[in-house]
C-alpha positions in Angstrom: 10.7 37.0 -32.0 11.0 35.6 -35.5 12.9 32.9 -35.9 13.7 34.1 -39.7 12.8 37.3 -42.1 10.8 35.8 -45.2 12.5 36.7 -48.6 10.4 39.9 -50.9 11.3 38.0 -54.2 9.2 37.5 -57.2 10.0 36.2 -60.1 12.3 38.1 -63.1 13.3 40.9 -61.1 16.2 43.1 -62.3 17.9 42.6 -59.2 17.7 40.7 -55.7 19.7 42.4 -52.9 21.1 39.8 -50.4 21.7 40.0 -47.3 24.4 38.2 -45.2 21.6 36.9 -42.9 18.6 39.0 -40.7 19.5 41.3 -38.4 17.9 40.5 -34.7 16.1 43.5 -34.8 14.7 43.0 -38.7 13.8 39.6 -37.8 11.8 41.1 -34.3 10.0 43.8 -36.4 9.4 41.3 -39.4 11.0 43.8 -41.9 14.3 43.7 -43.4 16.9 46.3 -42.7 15.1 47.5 -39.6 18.0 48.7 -37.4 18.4 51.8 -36.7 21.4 52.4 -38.1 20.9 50.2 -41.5 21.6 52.9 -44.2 20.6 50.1 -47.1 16.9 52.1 -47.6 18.4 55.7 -48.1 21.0 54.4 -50.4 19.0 52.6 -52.7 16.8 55.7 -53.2 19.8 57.7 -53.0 21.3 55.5 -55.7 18.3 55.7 -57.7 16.5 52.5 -57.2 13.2 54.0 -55.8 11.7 57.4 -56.2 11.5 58.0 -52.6 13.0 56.3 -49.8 11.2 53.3 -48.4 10.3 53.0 -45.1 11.6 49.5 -42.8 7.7 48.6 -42.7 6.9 49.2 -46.2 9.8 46.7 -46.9 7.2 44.8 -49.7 7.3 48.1 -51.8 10.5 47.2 -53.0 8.6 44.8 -55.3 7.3 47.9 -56.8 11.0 48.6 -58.3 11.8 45.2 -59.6 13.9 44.7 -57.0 13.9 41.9 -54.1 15.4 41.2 -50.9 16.5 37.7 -49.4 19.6 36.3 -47.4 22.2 33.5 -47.7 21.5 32.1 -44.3 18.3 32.5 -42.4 19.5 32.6 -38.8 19.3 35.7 -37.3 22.4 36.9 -35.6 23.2 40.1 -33.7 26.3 40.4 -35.9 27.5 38.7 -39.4 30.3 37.0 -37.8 28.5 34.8 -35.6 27.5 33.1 -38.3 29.7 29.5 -39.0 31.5 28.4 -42.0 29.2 25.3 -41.9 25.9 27.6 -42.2 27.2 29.1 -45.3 28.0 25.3 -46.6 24.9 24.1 -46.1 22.8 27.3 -46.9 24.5 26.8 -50.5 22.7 24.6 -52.6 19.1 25.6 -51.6 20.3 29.5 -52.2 21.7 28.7 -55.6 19.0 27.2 -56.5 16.1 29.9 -54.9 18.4 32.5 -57.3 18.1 30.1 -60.3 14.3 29.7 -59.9 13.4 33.3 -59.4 16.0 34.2 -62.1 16.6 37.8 -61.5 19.0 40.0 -63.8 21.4 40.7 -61.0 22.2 39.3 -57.9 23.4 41.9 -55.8 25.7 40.5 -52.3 25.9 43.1 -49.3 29.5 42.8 -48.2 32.3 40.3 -49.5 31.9 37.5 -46.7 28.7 35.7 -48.4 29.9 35.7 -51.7 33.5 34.1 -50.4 31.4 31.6 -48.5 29.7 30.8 -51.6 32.4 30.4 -54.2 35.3 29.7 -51.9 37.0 32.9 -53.5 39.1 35.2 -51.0 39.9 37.7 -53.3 37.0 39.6 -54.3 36.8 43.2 -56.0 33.6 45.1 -55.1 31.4 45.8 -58.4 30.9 43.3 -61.1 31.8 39.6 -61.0 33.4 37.7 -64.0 31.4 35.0 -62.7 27.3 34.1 -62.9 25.8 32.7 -59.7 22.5 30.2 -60.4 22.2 32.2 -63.5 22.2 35.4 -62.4 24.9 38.2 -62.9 27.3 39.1 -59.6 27.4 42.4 -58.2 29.3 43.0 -54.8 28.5 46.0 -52.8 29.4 47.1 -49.5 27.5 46.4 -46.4 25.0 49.2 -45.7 25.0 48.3 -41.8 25.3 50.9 -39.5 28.2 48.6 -37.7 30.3 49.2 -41.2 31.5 52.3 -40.8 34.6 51.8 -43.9 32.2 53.3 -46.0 30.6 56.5 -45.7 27.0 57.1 -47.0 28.7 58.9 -50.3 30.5 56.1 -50.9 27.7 53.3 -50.6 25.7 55.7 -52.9 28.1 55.7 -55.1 28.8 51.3 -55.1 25.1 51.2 -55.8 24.2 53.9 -58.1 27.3 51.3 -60.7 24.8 48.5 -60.1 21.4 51.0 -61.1 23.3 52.0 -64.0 24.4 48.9 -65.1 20.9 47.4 -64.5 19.6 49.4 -67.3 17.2 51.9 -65.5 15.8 53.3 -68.1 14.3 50.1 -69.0 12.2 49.3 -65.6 9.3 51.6 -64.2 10.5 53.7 -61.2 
């Protein structure tokens, strides 16, 4: 088994969608959002972000969009919340800095817990951030794992497809 998932980022991209940290199963299979029950590939093409919906192993495709993938912390974990306090504090600065140097448009954080790790905030509204991280605008969108069931696949569509429109879509290739 891996012992991390390597990052699809490039530089300038409109936006990079990260991850809390791999999945055991994406880092087994070398392909992020790989479990079964990840919905995160049907609702970015449902939102609008691809054409057609991406397949686990076609994960590099994503490029294709403008779009990348990375996480905060590389460990992979059955479950977020086996992840420490301490990972996220020293994961920090080097993530910060990996956003700043690739310098996409958006930064776009998969559930509330990173992002609160991150800037120490507990209150967070989903959507749009007041607040630029290395550079790069914050969205927050809900966690497309198929352990959060809070939010049905309408309503991740929905999260999303505010991000693809205010991403400008009509400006990137699809």
């Amino acid at each position: 088994m891996a012992d991390t998932l390597p990052d699809i980022i490039a530089g300038r991209l409109v936006v990079v969608f990260c991850g809390i940290n791999p999945g055991m199963t994406a880092a087994a299979a070398g392909h992020h959002f790989a479990g079964r029950g990840n919905r995160f590939w049907r609702v970015i093409h449902l939102a609008g972000f691809t054409p057609d919906e991406i397949l686990p192993e076609n994960d590099r495709t994503i490029l294709q969009h403008r779009c990348g993938l990375t996480a905060v912390v590389n460990r992979p974990t059955t479950r977020a919340d086996q992840l420490s306090a301490q990972e996220f504090i020293a994961a920090a600065a080097h993530f910060e800095q990996k956003i700043a140097h690739y310098a996409p448009r958006f930064v776009a954080f998969l559930g509330k817990a990173a992002y609160s790790a991150l800037s120490g905030q507990r209150e967070i509204a989903w959507g749009s951030q007041p607040v630029a991280f290395g550079g790069a605008a914050v969205w927050i969108l809900p966690n497309p794992s198929g352990r959060n069931r809070s939010f049905t696949l309408g309503q991740l569509v929905s999260a999303y497809r505010q991000l693809y429109l205010a991403a400008d879509p009509g400006q990137r290739p699809t």
